[in-house]
C-alpha positions in Angstrom: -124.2 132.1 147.4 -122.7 131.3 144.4 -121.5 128.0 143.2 -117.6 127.8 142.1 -117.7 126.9 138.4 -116.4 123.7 137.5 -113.6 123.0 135.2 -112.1 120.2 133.2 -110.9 118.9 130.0 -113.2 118.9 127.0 -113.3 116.5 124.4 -111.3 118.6 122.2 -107.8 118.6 124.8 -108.8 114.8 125.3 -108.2 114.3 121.5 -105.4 116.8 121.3 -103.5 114.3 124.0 -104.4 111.0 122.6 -103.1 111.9 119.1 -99.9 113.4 120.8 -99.2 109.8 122.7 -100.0 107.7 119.6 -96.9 109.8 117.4 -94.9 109.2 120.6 -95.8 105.5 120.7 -95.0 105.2 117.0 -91.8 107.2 117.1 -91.1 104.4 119.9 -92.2 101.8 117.8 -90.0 103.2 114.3 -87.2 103.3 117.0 -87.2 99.7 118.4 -87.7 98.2 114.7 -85.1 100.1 113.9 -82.8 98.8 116.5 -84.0 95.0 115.8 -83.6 95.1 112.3 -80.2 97.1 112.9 -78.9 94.1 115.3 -80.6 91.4 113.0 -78.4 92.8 109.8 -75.5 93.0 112.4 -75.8 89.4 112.8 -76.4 88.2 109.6 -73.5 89.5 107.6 -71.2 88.4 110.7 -72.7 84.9 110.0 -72.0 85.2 106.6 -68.3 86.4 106.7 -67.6 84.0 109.5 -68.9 81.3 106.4 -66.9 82.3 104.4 -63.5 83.0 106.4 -64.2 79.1 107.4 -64.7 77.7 103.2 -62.0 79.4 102.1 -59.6 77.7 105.3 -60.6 74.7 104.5 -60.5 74.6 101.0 -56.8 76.6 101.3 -55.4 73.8 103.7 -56.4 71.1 101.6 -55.2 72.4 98.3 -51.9 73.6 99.6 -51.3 70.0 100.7 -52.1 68.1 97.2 -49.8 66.1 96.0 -47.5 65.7 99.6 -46.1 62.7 100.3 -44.3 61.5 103.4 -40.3 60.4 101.9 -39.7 62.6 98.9 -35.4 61.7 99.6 -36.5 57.8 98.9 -39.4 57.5 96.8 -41.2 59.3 93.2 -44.2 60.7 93.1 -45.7 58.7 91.0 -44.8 55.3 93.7 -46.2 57.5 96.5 -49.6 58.4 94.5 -50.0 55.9 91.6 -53.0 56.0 89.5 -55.9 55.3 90.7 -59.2 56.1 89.8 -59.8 59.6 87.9 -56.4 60.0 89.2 -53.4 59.7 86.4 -49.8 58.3 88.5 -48.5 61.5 90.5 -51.6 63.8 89.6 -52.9 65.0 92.8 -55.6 67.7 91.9 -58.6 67.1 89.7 -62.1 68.1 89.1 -65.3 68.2 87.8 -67.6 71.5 85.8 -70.4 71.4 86.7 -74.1 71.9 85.3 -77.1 73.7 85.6 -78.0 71.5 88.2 -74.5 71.4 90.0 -71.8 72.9 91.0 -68.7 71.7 90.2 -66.0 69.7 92.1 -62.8 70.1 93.3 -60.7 67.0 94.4 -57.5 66.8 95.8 -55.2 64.0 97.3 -52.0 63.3 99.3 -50.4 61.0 101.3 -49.7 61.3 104.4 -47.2 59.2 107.3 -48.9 58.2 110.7 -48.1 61.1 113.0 -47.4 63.9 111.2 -50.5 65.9 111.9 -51.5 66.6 107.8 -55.2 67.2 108.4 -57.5 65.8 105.8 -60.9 67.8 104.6 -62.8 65.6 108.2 -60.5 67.7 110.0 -58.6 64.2 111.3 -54.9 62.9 110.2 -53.2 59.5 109.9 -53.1 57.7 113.4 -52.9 54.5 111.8 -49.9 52.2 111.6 -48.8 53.0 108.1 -48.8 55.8 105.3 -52.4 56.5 104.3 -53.3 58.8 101.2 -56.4 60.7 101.3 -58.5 61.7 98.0 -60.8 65.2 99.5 -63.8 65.8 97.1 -64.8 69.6 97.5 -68.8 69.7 96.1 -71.6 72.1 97.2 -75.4 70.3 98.3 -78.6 71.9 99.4 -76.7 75.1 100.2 -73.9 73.7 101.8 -70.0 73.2 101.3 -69.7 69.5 101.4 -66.3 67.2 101.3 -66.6 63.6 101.0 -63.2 61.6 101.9 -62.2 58.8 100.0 -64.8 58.3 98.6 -67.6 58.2 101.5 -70.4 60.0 102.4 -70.1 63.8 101.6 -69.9 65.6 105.5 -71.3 69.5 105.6 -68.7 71.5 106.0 -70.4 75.0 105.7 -73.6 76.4 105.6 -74.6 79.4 103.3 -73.0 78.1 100.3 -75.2 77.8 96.9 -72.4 77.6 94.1 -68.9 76.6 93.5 -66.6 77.1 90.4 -63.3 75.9 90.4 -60.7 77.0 87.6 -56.8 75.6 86.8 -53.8 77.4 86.7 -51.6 76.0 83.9 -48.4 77.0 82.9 -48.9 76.9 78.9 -45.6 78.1 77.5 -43.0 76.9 80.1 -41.8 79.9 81.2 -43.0 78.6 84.8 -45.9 80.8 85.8 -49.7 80.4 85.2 -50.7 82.2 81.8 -53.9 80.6 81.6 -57.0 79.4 83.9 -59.0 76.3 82.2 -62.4 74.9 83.4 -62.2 70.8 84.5 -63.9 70.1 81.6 -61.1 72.2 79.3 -58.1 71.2 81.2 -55.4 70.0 78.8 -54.6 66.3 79.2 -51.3 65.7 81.7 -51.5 69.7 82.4 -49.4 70.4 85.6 -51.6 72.7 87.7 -50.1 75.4 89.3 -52.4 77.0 91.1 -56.8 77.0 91.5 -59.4 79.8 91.5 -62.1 79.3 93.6 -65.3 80.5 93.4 -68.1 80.4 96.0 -71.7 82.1 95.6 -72.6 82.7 99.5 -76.6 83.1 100.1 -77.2 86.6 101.5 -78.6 86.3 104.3 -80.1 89.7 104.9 -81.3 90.2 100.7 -85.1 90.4 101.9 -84.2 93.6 104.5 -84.0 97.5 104.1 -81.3 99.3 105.4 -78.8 97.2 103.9 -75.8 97.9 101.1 -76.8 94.3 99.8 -80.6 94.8 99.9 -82.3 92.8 97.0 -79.4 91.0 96.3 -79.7 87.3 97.1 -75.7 85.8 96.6 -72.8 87.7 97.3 -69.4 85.7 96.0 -66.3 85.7 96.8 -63.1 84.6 94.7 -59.3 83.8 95.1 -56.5 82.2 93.8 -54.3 79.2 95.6 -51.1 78.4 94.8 -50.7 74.3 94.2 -47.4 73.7 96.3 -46.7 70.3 95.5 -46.5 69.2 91.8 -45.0 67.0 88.4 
């Protein structure tokens, strides 16, 4: 009697089949990378414009408050914001340039009645007993949009931030609008500013990935002009 042959699979459809799951697993692979990297770029940029949206609130709330002052029917403004400091009587926007090693600074003050809600660069107002002015120093440190208030200890105010420059509106020739943007260190003396350009230089945070508009870049800015409301 004759014995049924046996069959099975030979080393050659073993190897056929282990090189067909290995492209599978790294198609799989390629795909799930791709996803991750996908959602991690996702994130990333939403972090940064979510940094910036915030600087530029701040910095616009502040600087469209310089120079306020509670009783403009009763009093000048140069007896609600005398001189003081780097401050001239009635100036209420100053600055530094900065250097290779800094960025430069942007301060602004105002005065502000107990009550009325005028939120200083701490994100707090006057709940004091009397009129209160408040000197807001814009600076960047170790990456970070920083204010210090009145003089104190600079607060973080936003991370992602490597570089600020700060230029002045100035109306040269009277014809009341800005014709010229000056550098702190430029700025004519007893020049009414009109309005600031702001400058930030925003780390990217997705320069070291592929896939990316941005890739290789490492700073993205971002610039605009506010207009000073209250002024000389």
């Amino acid at each position: 009697m004759r014995q049924p042959k046996q069959t099975g699979s030979g080393l050659v459809e073993v190897m056929v089949a282990i090189t067909i799951g290995l492209l599978l697993l790294s198609v799989l692979v390629m795909i799930f990378t791709s996803t991750k990297l996908a959602q991690s770029n996702q994130s990333g940029l939403t972090r940064l414009q979510d940094n910036q949206r915030t600087a530029m609130t701040m910095i616009n709330t502040i600087v469209q408050s310089a120079g306020y002052y509670p009783s403009p029917q009763t009093q000048g403004v140069t007896d609600a914001l005398p001189a003081s400091g780097v401050f001239a009587a009635g100036q209420s926007i100053t600055g530094t340039s900065g250097t290779s090693n800094a960025s430069d600074t942007l301060t602004v003050r105002f005065a502000t009645a107990p009550g009325d809600g005028i939120l200083n660069c701490n994100g707090t107002s006057n709940t004091g007993s009397s009129n209160t002015i408040y000197i807001n120093q814009f600076a960047v440190n170790n990456n970070q949009l920083t204010c210090a208030l009145n003089g104190g200890t600079a607060q973080p105010l936003v991370d992602g931030v490597s570089n600020m420059t700060v230029l002045y509106g100035v109306d040269t020739n009277g014809n009341g609008s800005v014709n010229q943007y000056f550098s702190a260190s430029a700025l004519p003396a007893g020049a009414a500013v009109r309005s600031v350009k702001v400058t930030l230089t925003m780390v990217n945070p997705i320069a070291n990935q592929v896939q990316v508009a941005t890739q290789g870049t490492n700073s993205l800015t971002v610039s605009w002009v506010i207009g000073v409301m209250n002024q000389l």
